[in-house]
N, C-alpha and C positions, 0 to 999 in steps of 0.2 A: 470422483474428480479424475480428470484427466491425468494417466501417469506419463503420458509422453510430453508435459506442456517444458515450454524450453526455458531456460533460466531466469532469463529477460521476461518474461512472464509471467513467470511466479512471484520476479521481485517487482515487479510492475502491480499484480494481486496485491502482496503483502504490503505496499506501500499506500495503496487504496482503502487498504483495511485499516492501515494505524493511522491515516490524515481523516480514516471515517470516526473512528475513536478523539482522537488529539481535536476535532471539531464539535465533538459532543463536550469537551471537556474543556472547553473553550481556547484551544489553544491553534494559536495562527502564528506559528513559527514553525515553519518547513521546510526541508531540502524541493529547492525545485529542479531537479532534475526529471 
């Protein structure tokens, strides 16, 4: 993984990552930002 990727980024990844989760799991209440 990239170590230089910039904050906004990674929390941009990691929110990709738990609405891919939170959607397997059936859940469709999100922060939409």
């Amino acid at each position: 993984m990239n170590s230089h990727l910039h904050k906004r980024d990674f929390i941009m990844m990691y929110w990709a990552k738990i609405q891919s989760n939170c959607d397997m799991l059936g859940i469709k209440e999100m922060p939409n930002e």
